[in-house]
GUNUMAR-698746 format. One record per residue (C-alpha): residue number from 1; residue in three letters; x, y, z. Coordinates in nm, 4 decimals. Layout:
<pt lumba="NUM" drenza="ala" u="X" v="Y" w="Z"/>
...
END
This chain:
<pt lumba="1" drenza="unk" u="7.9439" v="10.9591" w="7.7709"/>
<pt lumba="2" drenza="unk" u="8.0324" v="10.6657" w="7.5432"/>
<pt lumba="3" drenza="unk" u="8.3982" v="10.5956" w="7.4284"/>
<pt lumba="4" drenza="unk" u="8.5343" v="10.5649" w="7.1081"/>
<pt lumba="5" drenza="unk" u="8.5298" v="10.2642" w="6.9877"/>
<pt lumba="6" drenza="unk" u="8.9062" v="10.2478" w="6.9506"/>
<pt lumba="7" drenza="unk" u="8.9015" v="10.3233" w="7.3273"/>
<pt lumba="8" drenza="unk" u="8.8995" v="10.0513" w="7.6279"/>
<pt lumba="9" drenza="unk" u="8.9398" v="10.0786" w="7.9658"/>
<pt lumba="10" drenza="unk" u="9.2215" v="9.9749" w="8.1381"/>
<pt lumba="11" drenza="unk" u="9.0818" v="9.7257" w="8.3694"/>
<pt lumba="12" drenza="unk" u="8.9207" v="9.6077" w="7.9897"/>
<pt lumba="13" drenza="unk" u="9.2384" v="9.5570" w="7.8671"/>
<pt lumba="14" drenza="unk" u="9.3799" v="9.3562" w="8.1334"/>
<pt lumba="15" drenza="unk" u="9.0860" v="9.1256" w="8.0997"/>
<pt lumba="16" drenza="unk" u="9.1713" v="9.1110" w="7.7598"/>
<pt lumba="17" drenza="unk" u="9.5157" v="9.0479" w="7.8195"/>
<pt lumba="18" drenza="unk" u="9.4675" v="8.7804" w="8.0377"/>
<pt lumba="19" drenza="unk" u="9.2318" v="8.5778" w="7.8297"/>
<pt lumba="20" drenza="unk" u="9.3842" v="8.6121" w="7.5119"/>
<pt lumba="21" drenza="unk" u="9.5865" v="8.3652" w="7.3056"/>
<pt lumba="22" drenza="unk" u="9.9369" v="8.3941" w="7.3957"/>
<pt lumba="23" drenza="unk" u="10.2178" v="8.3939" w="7.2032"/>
<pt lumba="24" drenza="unk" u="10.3481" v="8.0353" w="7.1165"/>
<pt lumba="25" drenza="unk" u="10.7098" v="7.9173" w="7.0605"/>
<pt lumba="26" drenza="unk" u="10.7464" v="7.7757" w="6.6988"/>
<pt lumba="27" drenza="unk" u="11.1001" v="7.7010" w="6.7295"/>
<pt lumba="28" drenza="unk" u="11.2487" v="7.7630" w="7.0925"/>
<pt lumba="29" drenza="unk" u="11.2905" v="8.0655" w="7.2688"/>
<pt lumba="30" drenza="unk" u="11.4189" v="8.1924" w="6.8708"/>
<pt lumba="31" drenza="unk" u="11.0420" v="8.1971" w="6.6721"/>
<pt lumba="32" drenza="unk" u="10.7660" v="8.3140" w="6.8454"/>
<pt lumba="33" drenza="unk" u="10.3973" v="8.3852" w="6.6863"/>
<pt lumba="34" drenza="unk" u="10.3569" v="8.7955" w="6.6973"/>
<pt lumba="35" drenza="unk" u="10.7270" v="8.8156" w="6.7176"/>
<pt lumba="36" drenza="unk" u="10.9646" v="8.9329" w="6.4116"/>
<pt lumba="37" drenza="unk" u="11.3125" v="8.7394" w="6.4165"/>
<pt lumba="38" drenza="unk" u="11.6172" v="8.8919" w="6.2427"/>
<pt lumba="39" drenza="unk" u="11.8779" v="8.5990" w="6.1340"/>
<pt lumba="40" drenza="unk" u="12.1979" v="8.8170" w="6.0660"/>
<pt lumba="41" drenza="unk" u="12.4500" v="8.6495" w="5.9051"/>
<pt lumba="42" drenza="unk" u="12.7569" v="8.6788" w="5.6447"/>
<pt lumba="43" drenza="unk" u="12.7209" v="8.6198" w="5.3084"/>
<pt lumba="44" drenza="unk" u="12.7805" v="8.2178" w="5.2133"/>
<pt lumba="45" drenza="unk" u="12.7403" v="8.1245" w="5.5951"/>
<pt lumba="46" drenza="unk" u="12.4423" v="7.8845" w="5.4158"/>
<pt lumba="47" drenza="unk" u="12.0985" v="8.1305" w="5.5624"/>
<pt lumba="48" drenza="unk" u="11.9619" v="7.9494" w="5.2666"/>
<pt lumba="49" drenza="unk" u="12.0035" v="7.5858" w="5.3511"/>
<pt lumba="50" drenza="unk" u="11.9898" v="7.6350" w="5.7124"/>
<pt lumba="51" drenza="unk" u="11.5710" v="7.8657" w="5.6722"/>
<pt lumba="52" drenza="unk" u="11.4709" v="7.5389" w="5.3999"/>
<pt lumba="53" drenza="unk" u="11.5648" v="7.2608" w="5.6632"/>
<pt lumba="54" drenza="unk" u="11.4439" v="7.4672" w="5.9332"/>
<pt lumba="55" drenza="unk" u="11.1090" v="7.4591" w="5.7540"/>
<pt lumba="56" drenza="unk" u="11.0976" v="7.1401" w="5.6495"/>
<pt lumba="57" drenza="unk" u="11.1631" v="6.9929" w="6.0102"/>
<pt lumba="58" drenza="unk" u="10.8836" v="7.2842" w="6.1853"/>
<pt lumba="59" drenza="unk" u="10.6177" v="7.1756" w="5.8952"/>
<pt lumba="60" drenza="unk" u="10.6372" v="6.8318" w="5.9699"/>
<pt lumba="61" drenza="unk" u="10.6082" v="6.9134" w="6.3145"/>
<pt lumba="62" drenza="unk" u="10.9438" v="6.7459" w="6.3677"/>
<pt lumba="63" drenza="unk" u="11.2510" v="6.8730" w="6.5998"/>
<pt lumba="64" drenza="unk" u="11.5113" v="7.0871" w="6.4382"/>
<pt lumba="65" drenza="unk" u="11.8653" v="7.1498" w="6.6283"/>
<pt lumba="66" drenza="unk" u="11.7009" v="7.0100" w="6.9259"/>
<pt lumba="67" drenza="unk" u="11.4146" v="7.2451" w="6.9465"/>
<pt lumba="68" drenza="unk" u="11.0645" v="7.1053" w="6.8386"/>
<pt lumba="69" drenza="unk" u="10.7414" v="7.3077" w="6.7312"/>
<pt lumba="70" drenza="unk" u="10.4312" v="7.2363" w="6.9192"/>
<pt lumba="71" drenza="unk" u="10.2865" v="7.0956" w="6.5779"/>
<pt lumba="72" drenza="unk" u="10.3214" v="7.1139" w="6.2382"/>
<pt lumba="73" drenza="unk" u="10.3626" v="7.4645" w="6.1161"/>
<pt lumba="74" drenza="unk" u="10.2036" v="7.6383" w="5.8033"/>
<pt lumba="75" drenza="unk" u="10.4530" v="7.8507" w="5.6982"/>
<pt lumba="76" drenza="unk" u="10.4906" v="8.0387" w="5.3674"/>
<pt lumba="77" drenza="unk" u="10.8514" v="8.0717" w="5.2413"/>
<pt lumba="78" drenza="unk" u="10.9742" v="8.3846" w="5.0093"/>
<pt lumba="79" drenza="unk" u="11.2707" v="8.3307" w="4.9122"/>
<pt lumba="80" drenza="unk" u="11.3439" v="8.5616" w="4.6397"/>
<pt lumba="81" drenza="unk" u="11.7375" v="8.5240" w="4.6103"/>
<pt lumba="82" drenza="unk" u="11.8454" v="8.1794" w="4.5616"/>
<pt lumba="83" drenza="unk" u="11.8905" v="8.0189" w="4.1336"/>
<pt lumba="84" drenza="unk" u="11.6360" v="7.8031" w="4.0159"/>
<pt lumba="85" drenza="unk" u="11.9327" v="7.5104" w="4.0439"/>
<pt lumba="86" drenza="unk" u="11.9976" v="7.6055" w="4.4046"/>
<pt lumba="87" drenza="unk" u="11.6080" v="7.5443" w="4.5138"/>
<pt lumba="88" drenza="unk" u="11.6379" v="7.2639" w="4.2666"/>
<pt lumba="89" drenza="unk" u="11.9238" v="7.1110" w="4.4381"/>
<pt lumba="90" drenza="unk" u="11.8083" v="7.1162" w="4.7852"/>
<pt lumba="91" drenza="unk" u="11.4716" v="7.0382" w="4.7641"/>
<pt lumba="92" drenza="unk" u="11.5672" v="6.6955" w="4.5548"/>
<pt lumba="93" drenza="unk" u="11.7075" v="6.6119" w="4.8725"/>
<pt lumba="94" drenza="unk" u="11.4484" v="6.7010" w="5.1192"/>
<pt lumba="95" drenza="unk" u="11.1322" v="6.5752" w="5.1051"/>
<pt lumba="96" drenza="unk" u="10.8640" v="6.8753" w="5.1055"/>
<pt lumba="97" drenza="unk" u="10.5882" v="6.8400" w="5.3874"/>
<pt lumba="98" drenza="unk" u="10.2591" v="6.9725" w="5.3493"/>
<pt lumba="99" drenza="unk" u="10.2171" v="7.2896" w="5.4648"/>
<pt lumba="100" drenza="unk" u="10.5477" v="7.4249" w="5.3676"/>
<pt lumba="101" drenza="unk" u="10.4390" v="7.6636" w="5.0864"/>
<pt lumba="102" drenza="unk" u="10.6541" v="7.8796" w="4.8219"/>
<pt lumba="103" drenza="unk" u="10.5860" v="8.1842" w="4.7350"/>
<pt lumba="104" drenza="unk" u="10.6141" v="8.2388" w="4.3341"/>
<pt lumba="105" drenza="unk" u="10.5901" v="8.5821" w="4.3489"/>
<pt lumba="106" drenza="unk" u="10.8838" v="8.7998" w="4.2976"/>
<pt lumba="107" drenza="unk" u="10.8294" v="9.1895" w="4.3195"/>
<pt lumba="108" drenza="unk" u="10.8485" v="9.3330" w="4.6325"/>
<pt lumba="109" drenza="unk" u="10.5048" v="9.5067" w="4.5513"/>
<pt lumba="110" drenza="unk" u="10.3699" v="9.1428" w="4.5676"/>
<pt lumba="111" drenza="unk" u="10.5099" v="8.9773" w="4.8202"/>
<pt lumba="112" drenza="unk" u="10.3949" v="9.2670" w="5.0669"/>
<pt lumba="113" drenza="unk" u="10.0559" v="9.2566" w="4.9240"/>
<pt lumba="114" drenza="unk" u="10.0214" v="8.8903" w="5.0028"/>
<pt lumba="115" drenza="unk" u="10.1870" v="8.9801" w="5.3175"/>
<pt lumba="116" drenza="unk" u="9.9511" v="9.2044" w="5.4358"/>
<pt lumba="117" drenza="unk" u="9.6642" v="9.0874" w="5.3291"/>
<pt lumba="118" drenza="unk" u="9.6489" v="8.7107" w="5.3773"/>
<pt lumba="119" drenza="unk" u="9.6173" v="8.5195" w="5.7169"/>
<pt lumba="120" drenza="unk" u="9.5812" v="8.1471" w="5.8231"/>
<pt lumba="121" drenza="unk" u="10.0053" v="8.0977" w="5.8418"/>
<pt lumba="122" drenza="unk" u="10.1952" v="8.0599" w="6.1317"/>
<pt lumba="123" drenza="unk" u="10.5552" v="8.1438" w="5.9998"/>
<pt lumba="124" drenza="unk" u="10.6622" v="8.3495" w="5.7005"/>
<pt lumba="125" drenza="unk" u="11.0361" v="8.3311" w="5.6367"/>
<pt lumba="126" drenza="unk" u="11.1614" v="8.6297" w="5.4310"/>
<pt lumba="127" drenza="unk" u="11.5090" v="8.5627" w="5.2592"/>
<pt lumba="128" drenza="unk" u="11.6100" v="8.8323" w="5.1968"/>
<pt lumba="129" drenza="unk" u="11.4681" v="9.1567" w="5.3709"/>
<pt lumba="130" drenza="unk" u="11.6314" v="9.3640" w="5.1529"/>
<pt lumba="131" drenza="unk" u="11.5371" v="9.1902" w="4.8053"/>
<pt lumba="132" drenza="unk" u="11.1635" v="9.1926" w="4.9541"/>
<pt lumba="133" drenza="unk" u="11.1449" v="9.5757" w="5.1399"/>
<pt lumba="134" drenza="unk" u="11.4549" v="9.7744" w="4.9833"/>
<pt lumba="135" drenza="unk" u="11.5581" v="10.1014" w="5.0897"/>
<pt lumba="136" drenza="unk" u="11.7513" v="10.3383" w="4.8808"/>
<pt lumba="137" drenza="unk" u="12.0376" v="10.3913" w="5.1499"/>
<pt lumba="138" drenza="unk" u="12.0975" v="10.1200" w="5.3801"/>
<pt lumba="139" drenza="unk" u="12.2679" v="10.3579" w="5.6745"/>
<pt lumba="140" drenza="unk" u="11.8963" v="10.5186" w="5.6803"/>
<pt lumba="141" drenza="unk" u="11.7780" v="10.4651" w="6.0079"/>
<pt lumba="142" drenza="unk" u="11.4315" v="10.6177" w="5.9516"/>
<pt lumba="143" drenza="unk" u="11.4005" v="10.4076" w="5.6178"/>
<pt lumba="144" drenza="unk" u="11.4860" v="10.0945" w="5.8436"/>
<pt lumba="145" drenza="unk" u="11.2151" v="10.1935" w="6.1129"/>
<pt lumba="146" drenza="unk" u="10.9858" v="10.1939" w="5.7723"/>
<pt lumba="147" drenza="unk" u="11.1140" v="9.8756" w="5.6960"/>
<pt lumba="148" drenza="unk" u="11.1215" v="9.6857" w="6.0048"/>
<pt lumba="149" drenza="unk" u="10.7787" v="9.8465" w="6.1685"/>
<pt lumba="150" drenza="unk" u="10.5702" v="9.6898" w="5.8095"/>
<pt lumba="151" drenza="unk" u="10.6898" v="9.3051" w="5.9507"/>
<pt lumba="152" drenza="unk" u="10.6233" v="9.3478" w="6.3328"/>
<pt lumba="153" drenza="unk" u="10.2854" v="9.5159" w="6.2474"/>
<pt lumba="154" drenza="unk" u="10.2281" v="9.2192" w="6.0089"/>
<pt lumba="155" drenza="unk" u="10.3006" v="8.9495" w="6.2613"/>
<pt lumba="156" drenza="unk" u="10.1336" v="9.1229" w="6.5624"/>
<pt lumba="157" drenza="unk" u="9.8448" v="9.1878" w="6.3734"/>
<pt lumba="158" drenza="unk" u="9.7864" v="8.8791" w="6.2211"/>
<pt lumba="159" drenza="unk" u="9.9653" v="8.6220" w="6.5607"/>
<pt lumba="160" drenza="unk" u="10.2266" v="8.4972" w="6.3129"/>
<pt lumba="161" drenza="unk" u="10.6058" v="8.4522" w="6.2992"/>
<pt lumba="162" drenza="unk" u="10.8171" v="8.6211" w="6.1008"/>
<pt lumba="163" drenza="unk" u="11.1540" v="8.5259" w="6.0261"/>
<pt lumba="164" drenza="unk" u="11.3856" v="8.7942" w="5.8386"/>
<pt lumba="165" drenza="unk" u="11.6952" v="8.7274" w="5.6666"/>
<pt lumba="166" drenza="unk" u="11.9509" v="9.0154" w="5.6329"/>
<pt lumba="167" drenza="unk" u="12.3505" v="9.0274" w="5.5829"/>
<pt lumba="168" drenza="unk" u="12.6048" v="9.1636" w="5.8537"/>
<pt lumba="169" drenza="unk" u="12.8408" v="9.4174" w="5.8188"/>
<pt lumba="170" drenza="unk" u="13.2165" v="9.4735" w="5.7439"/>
<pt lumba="171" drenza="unk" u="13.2080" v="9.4084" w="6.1485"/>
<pt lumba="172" drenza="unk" u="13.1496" v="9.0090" w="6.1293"/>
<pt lumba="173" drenza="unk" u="13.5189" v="9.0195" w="5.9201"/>
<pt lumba="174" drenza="unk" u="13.6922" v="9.1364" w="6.2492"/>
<pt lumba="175" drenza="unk" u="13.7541" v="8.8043" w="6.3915"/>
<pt lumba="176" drenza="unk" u="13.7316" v="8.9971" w="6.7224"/>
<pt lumba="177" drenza="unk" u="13.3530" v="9.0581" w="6.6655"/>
<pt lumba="178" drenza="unk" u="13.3006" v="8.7110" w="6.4733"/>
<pt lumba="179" drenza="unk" u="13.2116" v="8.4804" w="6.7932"/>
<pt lumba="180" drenza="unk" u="13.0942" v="8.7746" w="7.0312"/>
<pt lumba="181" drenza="unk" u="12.7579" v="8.6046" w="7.1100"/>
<pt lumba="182" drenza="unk" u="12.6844" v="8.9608" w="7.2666"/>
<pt lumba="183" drenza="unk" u="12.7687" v="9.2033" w="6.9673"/>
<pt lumba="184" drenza="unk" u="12.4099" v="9.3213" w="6.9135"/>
<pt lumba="185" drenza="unk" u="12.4596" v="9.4797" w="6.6275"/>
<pt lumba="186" drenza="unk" u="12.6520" v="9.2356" w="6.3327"/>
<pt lumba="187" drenza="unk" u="12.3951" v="9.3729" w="6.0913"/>
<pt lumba="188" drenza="unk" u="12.4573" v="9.6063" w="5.8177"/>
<pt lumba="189" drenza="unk" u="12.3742" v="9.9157" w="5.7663"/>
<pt lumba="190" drenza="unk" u="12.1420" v="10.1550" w="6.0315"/>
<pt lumba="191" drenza="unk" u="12.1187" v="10.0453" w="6.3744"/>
<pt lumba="192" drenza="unk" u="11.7398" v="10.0740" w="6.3669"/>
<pt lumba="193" drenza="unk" u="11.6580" v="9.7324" w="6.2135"/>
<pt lumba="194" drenza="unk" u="11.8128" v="9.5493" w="6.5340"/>
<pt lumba="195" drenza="unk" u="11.6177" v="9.7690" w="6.7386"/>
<pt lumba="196" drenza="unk" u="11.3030" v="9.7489" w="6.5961"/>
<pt lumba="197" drenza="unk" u="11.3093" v="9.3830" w="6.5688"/>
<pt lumba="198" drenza="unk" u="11.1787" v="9.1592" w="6.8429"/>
<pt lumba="199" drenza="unk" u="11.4964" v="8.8972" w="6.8285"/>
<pt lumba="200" drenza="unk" u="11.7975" v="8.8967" w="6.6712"/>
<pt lumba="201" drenza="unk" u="11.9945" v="8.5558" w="6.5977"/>
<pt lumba="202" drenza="unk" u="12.3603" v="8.6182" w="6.4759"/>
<pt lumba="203" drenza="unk" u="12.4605" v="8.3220" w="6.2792"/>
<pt lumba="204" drenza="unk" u="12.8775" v="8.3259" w="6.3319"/>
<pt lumba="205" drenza="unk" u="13.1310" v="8.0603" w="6.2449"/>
<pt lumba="206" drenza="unk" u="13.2974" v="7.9051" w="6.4989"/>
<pt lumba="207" drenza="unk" u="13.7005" v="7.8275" w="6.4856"/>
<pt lumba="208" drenza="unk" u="13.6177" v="7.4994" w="6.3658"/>
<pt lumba="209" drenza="unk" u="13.6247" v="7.3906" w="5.9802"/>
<pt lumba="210" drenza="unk" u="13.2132" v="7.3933" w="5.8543"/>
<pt lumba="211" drenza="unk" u="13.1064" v="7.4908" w="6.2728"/>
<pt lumba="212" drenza="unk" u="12.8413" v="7.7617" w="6.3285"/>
<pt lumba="213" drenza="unk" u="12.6617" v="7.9020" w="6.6405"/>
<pt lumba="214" drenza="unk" u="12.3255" v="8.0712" w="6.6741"/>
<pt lumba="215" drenza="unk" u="12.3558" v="8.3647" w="6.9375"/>
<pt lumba="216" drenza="unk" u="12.0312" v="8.5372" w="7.0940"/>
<pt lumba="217" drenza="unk" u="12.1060" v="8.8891" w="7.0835"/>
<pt lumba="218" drenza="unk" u="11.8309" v="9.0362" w="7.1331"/>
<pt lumba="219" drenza="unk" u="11.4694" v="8.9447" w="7.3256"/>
<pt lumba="220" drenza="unk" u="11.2343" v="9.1303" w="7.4501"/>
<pt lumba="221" drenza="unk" u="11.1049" v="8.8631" w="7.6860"/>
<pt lumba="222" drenza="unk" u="11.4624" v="8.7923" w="7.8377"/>
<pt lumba="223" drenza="unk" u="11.6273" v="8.4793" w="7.6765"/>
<pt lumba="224" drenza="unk" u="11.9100" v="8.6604" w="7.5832"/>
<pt lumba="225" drenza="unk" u="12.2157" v="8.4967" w="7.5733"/>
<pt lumba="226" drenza="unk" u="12.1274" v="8.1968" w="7.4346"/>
<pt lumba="227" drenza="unk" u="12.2615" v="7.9909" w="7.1821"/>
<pt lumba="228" drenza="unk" u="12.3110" v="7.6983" w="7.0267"/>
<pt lumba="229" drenza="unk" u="12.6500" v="7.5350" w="6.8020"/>
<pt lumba="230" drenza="unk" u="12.6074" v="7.2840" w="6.5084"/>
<pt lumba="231" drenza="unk" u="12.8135" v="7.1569" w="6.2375"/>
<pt lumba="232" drenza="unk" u="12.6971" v="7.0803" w="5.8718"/>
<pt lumba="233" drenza="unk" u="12.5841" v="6.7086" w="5.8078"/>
<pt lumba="234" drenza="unk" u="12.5926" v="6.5280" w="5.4815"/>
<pt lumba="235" drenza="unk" u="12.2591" v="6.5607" w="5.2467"/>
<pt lumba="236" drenza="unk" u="12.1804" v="6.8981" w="5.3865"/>
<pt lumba="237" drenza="unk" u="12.1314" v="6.8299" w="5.7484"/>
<pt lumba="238" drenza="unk" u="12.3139" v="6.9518" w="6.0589"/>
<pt lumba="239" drenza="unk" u="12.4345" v="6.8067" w="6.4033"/>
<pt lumba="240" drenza="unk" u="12.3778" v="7.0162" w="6.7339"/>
<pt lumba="241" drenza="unk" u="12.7092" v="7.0212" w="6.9218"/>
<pt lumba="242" drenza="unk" u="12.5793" v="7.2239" w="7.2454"/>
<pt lumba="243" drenza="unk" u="12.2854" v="7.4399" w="7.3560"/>
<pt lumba="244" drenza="unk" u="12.3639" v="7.7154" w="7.6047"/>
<pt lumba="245" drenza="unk" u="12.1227" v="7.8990" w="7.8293"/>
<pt lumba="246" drenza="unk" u="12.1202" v="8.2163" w="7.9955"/>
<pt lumba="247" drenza="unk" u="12.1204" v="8.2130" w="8.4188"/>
<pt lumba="248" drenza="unk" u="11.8047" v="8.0840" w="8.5564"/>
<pt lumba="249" drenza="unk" u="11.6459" v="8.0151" w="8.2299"/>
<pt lumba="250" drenza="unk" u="11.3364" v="7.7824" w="8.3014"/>
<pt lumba="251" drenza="unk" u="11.4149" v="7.5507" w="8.0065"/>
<pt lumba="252" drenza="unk" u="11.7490" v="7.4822" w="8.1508"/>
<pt lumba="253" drenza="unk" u="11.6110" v="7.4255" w="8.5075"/>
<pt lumba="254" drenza="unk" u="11.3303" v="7.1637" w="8.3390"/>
<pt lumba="255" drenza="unk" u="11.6640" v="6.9712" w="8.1881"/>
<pt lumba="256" drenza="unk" u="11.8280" v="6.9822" w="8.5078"/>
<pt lumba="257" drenza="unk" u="11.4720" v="6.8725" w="8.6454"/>
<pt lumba="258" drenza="unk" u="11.4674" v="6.5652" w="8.4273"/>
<pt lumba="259" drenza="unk" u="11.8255" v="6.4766" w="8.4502"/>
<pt lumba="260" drenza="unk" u="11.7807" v="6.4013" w="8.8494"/>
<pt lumba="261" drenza="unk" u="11.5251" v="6.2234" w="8.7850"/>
<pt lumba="262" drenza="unk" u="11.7334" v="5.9859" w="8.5415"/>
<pt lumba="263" drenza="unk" u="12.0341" v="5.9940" w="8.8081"/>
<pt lumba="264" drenza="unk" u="11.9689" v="5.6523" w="8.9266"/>
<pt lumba="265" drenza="unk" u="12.0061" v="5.4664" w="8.6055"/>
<pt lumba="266" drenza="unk" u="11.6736" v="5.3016" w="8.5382"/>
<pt lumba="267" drenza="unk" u="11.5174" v="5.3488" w="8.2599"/>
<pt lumba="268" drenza="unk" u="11.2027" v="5.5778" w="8.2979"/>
<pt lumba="269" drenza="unk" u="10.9049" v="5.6359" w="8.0804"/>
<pt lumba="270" drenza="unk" u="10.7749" v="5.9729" w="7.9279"/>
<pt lumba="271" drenza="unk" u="10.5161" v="5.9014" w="8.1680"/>
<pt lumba="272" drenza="unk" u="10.6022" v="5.8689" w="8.4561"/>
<pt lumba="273" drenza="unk" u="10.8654" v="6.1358" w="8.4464"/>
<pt lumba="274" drenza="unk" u="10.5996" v="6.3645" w="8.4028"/>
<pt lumba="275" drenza="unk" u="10.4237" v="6.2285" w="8.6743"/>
<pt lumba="276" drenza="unk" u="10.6887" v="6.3558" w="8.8910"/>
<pt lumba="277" drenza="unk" u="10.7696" v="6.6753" w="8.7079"/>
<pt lumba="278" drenza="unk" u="10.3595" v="6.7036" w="8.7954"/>
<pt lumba="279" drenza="unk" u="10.3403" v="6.8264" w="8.4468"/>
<pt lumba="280" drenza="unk" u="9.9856" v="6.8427" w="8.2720"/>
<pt lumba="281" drenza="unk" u="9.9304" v="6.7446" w="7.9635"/>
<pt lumba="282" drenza="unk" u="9.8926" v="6.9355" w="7.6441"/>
<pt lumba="283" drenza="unk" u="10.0250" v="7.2664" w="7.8570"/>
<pt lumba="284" drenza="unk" u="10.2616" v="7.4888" w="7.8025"/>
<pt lumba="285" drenza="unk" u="10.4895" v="7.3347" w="8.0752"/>
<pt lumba="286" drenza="unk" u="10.4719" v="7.0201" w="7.8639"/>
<pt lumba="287" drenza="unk" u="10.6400" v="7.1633" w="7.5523"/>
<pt lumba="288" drenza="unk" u="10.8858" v="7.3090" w="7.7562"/>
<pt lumba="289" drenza="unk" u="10.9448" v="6.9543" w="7.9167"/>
<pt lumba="290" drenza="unk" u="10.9652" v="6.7919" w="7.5578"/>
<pt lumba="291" drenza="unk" u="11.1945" v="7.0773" w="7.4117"/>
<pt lumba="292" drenza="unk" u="11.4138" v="7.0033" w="7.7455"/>
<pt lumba="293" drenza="unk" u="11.4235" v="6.6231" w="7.6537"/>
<pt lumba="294" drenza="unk" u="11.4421" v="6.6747" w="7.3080"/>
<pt lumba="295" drenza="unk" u="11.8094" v="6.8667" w="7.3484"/>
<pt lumba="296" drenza="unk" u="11.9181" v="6.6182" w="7.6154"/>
<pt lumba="297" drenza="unk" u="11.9003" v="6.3440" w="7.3816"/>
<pt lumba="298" drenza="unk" u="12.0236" v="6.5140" w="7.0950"/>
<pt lumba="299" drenza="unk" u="12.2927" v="6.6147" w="7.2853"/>
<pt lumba="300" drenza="unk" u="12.3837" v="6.2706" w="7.4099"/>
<pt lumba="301" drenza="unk" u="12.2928" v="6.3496" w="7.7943"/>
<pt lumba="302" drenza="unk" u="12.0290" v="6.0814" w="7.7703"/>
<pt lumba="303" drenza="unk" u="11.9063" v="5.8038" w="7.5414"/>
<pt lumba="304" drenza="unk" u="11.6038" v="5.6300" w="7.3986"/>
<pt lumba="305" drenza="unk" u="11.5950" v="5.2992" w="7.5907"/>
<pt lumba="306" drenza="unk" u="11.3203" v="5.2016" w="7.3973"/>
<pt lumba="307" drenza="unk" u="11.0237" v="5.3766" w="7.2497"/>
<pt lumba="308" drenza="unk" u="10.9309" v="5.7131" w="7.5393"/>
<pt lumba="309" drenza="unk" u="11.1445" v="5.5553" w="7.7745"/>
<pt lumba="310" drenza="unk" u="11.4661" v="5.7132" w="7.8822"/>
<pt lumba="311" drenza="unk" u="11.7439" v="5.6340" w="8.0820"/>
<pt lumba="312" drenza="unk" u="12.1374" v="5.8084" w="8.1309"/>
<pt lumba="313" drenza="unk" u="12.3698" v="5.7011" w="7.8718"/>
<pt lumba="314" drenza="unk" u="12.6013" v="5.3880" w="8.0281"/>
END
């Protein structure tokens, strides 16, 4: 008796499982291919600025806030709520890589057509959900199980990222709620978007004049709880002002890792600290090892001593 062909066996599937491509961090433990990300945030907290430098630094393949893609990454950017003068403004000051494409599109019935029918992209960055899959009542939760389940079918089906941009609620006013890095849900409306969604990043301000942090909320792998803090730079930019960790986290044991093996006060090359990390090249262990080294020396925790050497500051 033959199967279906929508069938497999089990011990198939683990086979399957095992030799398939796996899912790849874009941006940190915070954009993952086959993952959707919710960025929640209040309205004029700067979502705008922050997704447009974002993908400016992951196309280029540089480090943003510390955290640095594995490449450059092709990523196609809707955003359907900004003026003309606004995109204008901020892309006269940064300098558009290849790869970072816009979407000119602007009816929801296109941009889901596009979405769900092209490929070849490794991060789409939707600002804003609502503008781009509206639902006539926003306290709907079975409309926002419609909306939500159209993305994560999207990115699982097609091994890309997926980066959402929605509002919070009347919640984020409560200055009580405002820095919980643990209140799941800041975002308006039905509970079900948080839920369905594979992350959730709540963008708060901090007590400190043009300060912001980025809490993990939600992950269904188990990075929750971390976050990072930043401040807004001149032209555009940001500075990172601290990156937190949850208990145990293995990014946070690699920094540890490198920082003992900087405790002496030598400077020591990329090299040969990965000689005694006994980390292979081009593995995943190795981006985790550069994202570690990345933060550390954005950070201040170490510094350049000359080009991939690296040494505790004196």
């Amino acid at each position: 008796m033959s199967l279906h062909p929508l069938l497999v066996e089990m011990a198939d599937l683990k086979q399957e499982l095992e030799t398939a491509t796996p899912e790849e961090p874009l941006w940190g433990h915070f954009l993952s291919t086959g993952a959707v990300t919710l960025l929640v945030a209040p309205s004029s907290a700067g979502k705008t600025v922050f997704t447009h430098r974002l993908a400016q630094c992951l196309a280029a393949g540089q480090a943003f806030l510390g955290m640095a893609p594995p490449g450059p990454v092709r990523i196609v950017h809707f955003d359907v709520e900004s003026p003309r003068a606004a995109k204008q403004s901020i892309l006269e000051v940064m300098d558009p890589p290849k790869g970072w494409l816009a979407f000119k599109g602007t009816t929801p019935t296109e941009i889901r057509h596009f979405l769900s029918n092209e490929s070849g992209h490794d991060l789409y960055i939707v600002d804003n959900l609502q503008m781009v899959f509206p639902t006539k009542d926003e306290q709907d939760n079975s409309e926002a199980i419609m909306q939500i389940t159209f993305f994560t079918l999207v990115a699982k089906e097609k091994n890309v990222s997926i980066l959402l941009v929605y509002n919070t609620g009347k919640a984020s006013e409560n200055p009580m709620h405002r820095r919980a890095p643990d209140d799941t849900y800041l975002a308006r409306g039905a509970s079900a978007r948080v839920e369905r969604a594979d992350l959730v990043l709540n963008m708060v301000k901090e007590d400190e004049d043009d300060t912001y942090a980025l809490h993990l909320v939600k992950d269904r792998v188990g990075h929750k709880g971390e976050s990072l803090v930043y401040s807004w730079a001149p032209d555009y930019n940001y500075k990172l002002l601290g990156h937190t960790y949850p208990n145990l986290d293995r990014e946070s044991m690699m920094a540890q890792a490198i920082l003992k093996q900087l405790e002496h006060g030598e400077p020591v090359s990329r090299a040969t600290l990965w000689s005694a990390l006994e980390i292979t090249r081009k593995s995943a262990r190795e981006r985790m090892a550069e994202r570690a080294l990345a933060i550390l020396a954005e950070t201040g925790q170490v510094v350049k001593a000359a080009r991939g050497t690296y040494q505790l500051p004196t």
